[in-house]
C-alpha positions, 0 to 999 in steps of 0.5 A: 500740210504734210501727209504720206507721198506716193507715187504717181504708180500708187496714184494710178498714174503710169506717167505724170501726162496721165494726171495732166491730161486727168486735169486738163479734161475735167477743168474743161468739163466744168467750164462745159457745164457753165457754158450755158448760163449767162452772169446773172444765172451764175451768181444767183444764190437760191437758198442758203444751200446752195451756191452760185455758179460762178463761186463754183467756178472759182473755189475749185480753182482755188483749191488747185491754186492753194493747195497745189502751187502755193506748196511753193514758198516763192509762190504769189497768188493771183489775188491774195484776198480772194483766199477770203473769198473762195475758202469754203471750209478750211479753217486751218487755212484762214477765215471764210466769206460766210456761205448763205451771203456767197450770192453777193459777191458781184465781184469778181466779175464772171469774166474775171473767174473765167479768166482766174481759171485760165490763169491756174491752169495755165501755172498748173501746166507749167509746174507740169513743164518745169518737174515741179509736181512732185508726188506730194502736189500730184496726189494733191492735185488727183484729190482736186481733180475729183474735189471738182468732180463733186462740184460739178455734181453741185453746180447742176444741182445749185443751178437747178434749184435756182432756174426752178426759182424763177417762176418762168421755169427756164431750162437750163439746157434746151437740148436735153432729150426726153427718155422714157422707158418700159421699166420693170416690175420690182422685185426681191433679191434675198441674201443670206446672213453673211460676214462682209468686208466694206470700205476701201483701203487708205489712200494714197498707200491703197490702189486706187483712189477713195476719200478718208471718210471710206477707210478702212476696210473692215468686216460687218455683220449683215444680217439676212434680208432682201433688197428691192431690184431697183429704185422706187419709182415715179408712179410708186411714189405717186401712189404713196402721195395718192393715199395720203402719205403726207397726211399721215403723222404715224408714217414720219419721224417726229423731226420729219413730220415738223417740216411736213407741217412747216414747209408745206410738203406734199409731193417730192421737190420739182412736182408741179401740183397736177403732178403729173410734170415736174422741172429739169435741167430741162424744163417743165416735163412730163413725169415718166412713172417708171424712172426712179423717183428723186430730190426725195428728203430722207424724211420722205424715203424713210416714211414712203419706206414705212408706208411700204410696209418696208425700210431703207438698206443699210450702207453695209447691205448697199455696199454687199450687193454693188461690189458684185456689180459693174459700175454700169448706169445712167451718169452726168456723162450720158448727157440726159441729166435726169433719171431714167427707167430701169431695164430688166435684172433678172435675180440681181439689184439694178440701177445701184450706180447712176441715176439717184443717190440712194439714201440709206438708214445709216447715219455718217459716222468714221469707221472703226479705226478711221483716220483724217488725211493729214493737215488742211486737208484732213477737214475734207469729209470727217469734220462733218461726221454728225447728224447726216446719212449716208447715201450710195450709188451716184446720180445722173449728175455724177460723173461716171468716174468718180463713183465706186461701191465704197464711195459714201456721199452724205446730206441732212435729213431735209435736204432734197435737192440733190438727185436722191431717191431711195430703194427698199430694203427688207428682214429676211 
């Protein structure tokens, strides 16, 4: 698994105590965040989709432990037949347990996964000790720190749908607050017709860390139209419900409108039939009309988008009006787990990081001129650059680091159990 070496200053990194200590606390934030399930939450698979905590738990893992340390030939694996187990995608590594039967796997036990865990990162800290993480296994090892990241996201996602399965509808934190806000009138942001740069530059020759999937950067036309100031919210969505949005064919591409019909879709994921709560990390509570809407499909942000009178932006429009913004929002590390209202931005887009993913109308697709990392790991995001859209911006289960104007996240057009909602966009 070659590819190009930086140093630890390309990787953002003045000393190697910095990655380490990058390491440590996002390994300790992941066992943070399963800490309040028990081994029976862990290993419950809800759909296909989804996957169990503890499998979670111990594909990171493996990702360190496999691409990482075993770059040493003298190196031997915990348990070698676990590669078979927690493999998730690498097909250039070796076979894969199938993902819909991740829910099986009653062994390893929890306790086994936990104490895997402590076993690499203990190996981990000595690779450090002993000057064995060179620039190679350092830019491996930042590329794993945010690998782990985006599970971190897919554990409260996973977990979500699963404690929603339960027909008790227990919470999955009992402490997380409740946070309702004023929010504001949404308005229009113009911009005029403008040639843009977007992406970022290939890393790790590139300041700063970016997926393959961002690269490289390139110029756009965008033509002149006008965002919306924030994300739809609750009570805007409940009113598309309200006048029959998913009653109505003429709104909903012919593929959307056959799920509509299939699944029995008439109001967003988590909505109880009053609609007036939905489930969260939470719990059962009280829907708050002005916070964004989410766990929308794409198929129901581009038919509420129709019903609006409007579309959804394109990645390019997106990426224009949130490289002028701080990375500024409401993020997994806020500890709120869900949504919230947006406050006043006179002028300006709000909310375009944190709170909901944003779909966008463009389909996930390589760059002009992009190219995979090398090696294994160059099955990490191009691979999967079919029937998929792209969607911007993180979410409330985002950490706040890991999200930046580029970044490119990407589902399929039914999949809803993510922290997605949408914003408007419109021709000038």
């Amino acid at each position: 698994m070659s590819a190009p070496a930086a140093s630890l200053t390309a990787l953002s990194f003045d000393t190697s105590a910095d990655l380490r200590e990058r390491f440590g606390r996002i390994r300790a934030r992941t066992a943070r965040l399963a800490a309040p399930l028990s081994a029976e939450d862990a290993m419950v698979q809800s759909m296909p989709d989804a996957s169990p905590a503890k499998w979670h738990l111990a594909h990171t893992t493996w990702f360190f432990e496999r691409f990482v340390l075993a770059r040493d030939p003298a190196y031997r694996p915990v348990d070698a037949a676990w590669d078979y187990l927690f493999n998730s995608y690498y097909n250039s590594v070796g076979p894969m347990h199938e993902r819909p039967r991740r829910g099986l796997l009653t062994r390893p036990s929890l306790d086994e996964v936990k104490a895997y865990r402590d076993t690499i990162d203990a190996r981990v800290d000595d690779a450090f000790d002993a000057g064995r993480i060179d620039d190679e296994a350092a830019r491996i090892l930042l590329l794993g720190t945010h690998h782990e990241q985006q599970h971190q996201e897919l554990l409260l996602t996973d977990i979500k749908h699963a404690l929603w399965c339960n027909p008790l509808r227990p919470a999955y934190r009992d402490d997380l607050p409740s946070s309702t806000g004023a929010g504001s009138p949404l308005a229009w942001c113009p911009c005029d017709e403008a040639i843009v740069t977007v992406g970022a530059a290939a890393w790790p020759a590139g300041s700063g860390f970016a997926y393959d999937n961002e690269s490289p950067p390139h110029r756009v036309l965008v033509p002149a139209h006008a965002l919306a100031s924030r994300p739809i919210s609750n009570g805007e969505y409940r009113a598309f419900i309200d006048e029959g949005g998913y009653r109505d064919p003429a709104l909903w591409m012919s593929a959307g409108w056959t799920v509509v019909q299939e699944a029995g879709w008439n109001r967003p994921l988590y909505w109880d039939e009053g609609l007036d709560a939905a489930f969260t990390l939470g719990g059962m509570r009280d829907i708050d009309p002005h916070a964004p809407v989410c766990h929308l499909s794409w198929f129901e942000a581009d038919a509420f988008a129709r019903w609006a009178g409007a579309r959804l932006p394109t990645e390019f429009e997106w990426e224009q009006a949130a490289r002028t913004q701080p990375v500024a929002g409401h993020f997994a590390d806020d500890d709120g787990l869900h949504p919230r209202a947006a406050p006043p931005s006179p002028g300006q887009p709000a909310q375009l990081f944190g709170d909901v993913w944003e779909w966008t109308s463009s389909g996930y697709g390589p760059y002009p001129g992009f190219a995979p990392w090398q090696g294994s790991l160059g099955e990490y995001n191009g691979k999967f650059m079919c029937g998929q859209w792209v969607l911007r911006g993180g979410s409330c289960a985002t950490p706040r680091d890991h999200v930046r104007p580029t970044y490119r996240n990407f589902f399929q057009s039914p999949d809803r159990w993510q922290f997605s909602g949408l914003r408007l966009a419109r021709d000038a």
